[in-house]
C-alpha positions in Angstrom: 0.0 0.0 0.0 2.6 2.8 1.2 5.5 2.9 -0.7 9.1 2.8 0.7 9.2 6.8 0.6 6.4 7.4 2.1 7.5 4.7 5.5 10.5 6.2 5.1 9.0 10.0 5.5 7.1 9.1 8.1 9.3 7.3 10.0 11.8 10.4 9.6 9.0 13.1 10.0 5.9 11.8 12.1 3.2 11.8 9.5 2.8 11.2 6.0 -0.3 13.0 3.6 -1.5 9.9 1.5 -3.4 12.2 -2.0 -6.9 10.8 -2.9 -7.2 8.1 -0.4 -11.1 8.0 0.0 -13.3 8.4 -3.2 -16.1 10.7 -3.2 -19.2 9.0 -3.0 -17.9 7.5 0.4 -17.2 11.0 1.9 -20.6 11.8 0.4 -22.2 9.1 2.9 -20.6 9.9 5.5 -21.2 13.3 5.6 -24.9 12.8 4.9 -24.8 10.2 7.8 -23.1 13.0 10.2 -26.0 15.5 9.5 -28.4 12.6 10.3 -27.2 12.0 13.4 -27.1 16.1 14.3 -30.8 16.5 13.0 -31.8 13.6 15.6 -29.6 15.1 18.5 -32.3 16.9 20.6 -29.6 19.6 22.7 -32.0 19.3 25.7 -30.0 15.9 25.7 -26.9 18.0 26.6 -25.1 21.3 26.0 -21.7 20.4 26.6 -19.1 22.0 24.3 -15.6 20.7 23.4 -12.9 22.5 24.4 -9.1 21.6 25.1 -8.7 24.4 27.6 -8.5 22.6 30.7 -9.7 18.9 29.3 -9.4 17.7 32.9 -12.2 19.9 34.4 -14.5 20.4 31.0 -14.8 16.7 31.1 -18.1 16.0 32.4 -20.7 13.3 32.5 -21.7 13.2 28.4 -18.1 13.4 27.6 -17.1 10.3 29.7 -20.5 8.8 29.1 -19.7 9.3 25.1 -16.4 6.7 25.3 -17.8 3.6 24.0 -21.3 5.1 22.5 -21.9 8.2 19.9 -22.7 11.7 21.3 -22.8 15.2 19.9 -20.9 18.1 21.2 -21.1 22.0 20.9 -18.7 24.1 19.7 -17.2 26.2 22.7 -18.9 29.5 20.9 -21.9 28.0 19.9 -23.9 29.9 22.6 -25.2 33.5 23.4 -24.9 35.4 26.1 -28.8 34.5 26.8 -27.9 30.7 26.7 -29.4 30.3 23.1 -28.0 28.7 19.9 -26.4 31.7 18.0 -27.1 29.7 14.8 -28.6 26.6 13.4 -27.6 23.3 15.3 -26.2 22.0 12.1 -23.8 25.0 11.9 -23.1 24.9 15.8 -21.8 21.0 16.7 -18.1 20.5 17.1 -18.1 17.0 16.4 -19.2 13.5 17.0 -17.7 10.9 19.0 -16.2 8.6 20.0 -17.2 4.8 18.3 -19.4 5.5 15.6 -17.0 3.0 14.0 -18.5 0.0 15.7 -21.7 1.2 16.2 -23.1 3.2 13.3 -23.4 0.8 9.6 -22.3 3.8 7.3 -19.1 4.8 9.7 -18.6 1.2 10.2 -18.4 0.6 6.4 -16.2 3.5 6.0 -13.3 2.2 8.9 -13.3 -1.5 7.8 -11.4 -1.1 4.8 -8.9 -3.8 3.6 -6.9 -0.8 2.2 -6.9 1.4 5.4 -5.9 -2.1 7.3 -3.3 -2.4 4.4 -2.0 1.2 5.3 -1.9 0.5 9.0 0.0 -2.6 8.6 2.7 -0.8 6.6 2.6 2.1 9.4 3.7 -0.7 11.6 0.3 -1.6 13.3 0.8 -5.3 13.1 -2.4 -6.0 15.1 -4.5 -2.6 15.4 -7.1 -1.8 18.3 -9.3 1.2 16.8 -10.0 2.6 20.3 -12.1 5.9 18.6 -13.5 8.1 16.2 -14.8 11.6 15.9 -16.3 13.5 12.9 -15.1 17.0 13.4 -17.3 19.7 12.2 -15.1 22.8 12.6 -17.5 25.2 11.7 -17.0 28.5 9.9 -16.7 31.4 12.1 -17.1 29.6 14.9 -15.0 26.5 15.0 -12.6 26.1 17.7 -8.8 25.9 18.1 -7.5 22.4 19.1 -4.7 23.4 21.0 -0.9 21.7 20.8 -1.0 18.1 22.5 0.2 14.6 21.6 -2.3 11.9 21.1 -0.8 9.6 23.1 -1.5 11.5 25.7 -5.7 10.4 25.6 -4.1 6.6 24.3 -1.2 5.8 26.3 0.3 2.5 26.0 3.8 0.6 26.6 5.6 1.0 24.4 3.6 3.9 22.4 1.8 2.8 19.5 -1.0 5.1 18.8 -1.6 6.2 15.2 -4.2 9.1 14.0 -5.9 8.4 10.6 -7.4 11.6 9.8 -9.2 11.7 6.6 -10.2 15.3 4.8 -13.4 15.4 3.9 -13.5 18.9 2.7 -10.4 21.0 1.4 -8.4 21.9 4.7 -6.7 25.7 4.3 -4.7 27.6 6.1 -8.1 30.0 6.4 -10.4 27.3 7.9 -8.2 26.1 10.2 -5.9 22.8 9.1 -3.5 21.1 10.8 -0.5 22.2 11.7 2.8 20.3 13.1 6.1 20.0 14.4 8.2 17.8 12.0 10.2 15.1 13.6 8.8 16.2 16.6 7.1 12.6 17.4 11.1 12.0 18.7 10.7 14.2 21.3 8.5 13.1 24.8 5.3 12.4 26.1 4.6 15.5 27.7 1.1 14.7 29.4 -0.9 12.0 29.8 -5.1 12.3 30.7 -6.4 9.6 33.2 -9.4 8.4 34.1 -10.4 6.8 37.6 -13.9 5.6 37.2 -15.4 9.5 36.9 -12.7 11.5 37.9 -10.3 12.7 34.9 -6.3 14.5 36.1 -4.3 15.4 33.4 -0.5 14.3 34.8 2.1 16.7 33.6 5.0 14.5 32.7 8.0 17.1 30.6 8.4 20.4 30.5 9.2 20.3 26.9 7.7 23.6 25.1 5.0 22.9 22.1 6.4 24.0 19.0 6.0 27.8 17.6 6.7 29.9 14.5 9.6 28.7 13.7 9.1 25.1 13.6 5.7 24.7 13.1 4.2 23.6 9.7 0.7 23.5 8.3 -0.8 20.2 6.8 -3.5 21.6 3.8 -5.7 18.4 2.6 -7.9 18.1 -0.1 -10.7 16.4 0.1 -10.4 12.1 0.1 -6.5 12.9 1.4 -5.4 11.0 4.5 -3.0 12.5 6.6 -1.4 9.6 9.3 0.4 10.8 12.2 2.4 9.1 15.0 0.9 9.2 18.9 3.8 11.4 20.2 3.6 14.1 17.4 2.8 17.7 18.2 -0.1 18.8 16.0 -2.7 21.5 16.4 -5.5 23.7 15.0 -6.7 27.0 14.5 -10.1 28.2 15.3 -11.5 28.9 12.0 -12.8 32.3 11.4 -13.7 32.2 7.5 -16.6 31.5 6.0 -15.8 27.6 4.6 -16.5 24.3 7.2 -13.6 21.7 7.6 -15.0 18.7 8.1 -12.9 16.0 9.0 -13.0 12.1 10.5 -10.1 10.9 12.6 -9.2 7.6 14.3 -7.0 6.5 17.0 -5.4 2.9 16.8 -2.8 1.2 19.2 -0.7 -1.9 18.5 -2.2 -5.2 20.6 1.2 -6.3 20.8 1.7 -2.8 23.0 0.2 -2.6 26.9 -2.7 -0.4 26.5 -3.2 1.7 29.8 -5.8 0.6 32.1 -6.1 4.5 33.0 -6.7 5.4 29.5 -10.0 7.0 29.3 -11.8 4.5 26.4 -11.7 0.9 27.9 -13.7 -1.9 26.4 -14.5 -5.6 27.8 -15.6 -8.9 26.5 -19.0 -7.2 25.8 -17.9 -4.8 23.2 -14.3 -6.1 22.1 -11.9 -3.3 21.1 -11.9 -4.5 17.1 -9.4 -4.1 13.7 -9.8 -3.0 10.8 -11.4 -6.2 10.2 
């Protein structure tokens, strides 16, 4: 599936951006699936936003309650002073999570892909575990910024073999708020990791290591269909996006079984709903 240049970038670089990956008729259902399940989310059900300032105290009840079921979230500025919507619903979620790819057909169909398993093998993901998913809205005007953090800090395990497999499925720019990240920086530490004991969430500081800036930072534009795959210790990060244009996106986070996933990770799943492949 990947050639030798791209394991060798990524091995050298963190992430590789794989052109085309995902045709469009199947970004078309998926999308049209996402707005189903928005129209169907009644927000008396919840109004909890997503925000990565402070993950340890914004993670309430829906959020923890939303690890191994599918629940919609609010963008942090989705909300008036007077406690109302400030626009449509459809224009005011911040995503979906976290296992529509287990539970929903149409996401399921999407994940379970004998070339994305193909892709993850060459990655180095002898025996993935897709722990989660989350279709990312990031609405125009109003979508939020995704701070710098590592995803092995939500997906810890020993050694660390997390993956992302984000897939574009609208043009990500510069102006509506793509990726950025730190080349090469996946060498560098695990700076935090974010626990859970039973309902109570601490985010443990583990290396004063500064997040990227400026001068080492670069941004990751996608079209639409691209995948971009990154290793769990790189430094990524978003802008809020202020234009006019949505970026919609749909990520995944996969460990290694041949790794010790943490018991104090925050998704854990039992005999009852096996942690599954790509399969």
């Amino acid at each position: 599936m990947l050639t030798p240049e791209q394991r060798d970038r990524f091995q050298r670089d963190g992430y590789i951006v794989i052109p085309n990956f995902k045709p469009a008729d199947e970004i078309a259902r998926l999308r049209a699936r996402a707005g189903e399940i928005v129209d169907a989310f009644d927000p008396a059900e919840s109004r909890a936003i997503f925000t990565t300032r402070d993950q340890a105290r914004a993670s309430d009840a829906w959020f923890l309650g939303s690890d191994n079921t599918i629940r919609c979230f609010f963008e942090e500025e989705a909300f008036g002073p007077d406690g109302q919507l400030k626009q449509a619903k459809a224009l005011s979620i911040n995503k979906i999570g976290h296992a529509m790819h287990d539970l929903d057909p149409v996401f399921k169909a999407f994940t379970h892909d004998a070339k994305l398993a193909a892709a993850a093998r060459d990655l180095g993901l002898e025996q993935p575990q897709i722990w989660q998913s989350m279709y990312i809205f990031k609405q125009p005007g109003i979508g939020g910024e995704v701070r710098w953090h590592q995803d092995a800090t939500f997906f810890d395990s020993t050694p660390i073999s997390v993956t992302t497999f984000w897939f574009a499925l609208e043009d990500a720019t510069i102006e509506n708020g793509c990726l950025w990240v730190e080349p090469g920086g996946h060498r560098g530490p695990l700076r935090e990791r974010f626990l859970r004991d039973g309902d109570a969430i601490t985010m443990e500081k583990l290396d004063s290591t500064p997040w990227p800036d400026d001068s080492t930072a670069v941004p990751l534009e996608a079209k639409a269909g691209d995948l971009v795959c990154f290793h769990g210790l790189l430094p990524h990060y978003s802008a809020p996006n202020r234009s006019p244009v949505s970026r919609h996106a749909f990520t995944l986070h996969v460990t290694d079984a041949r790794t010790a996933y943490s018991p104090r990770n925050w998704i854990q799943r039992d005999a009852d709903f096996p942690v599954r492949g790509f399969d």
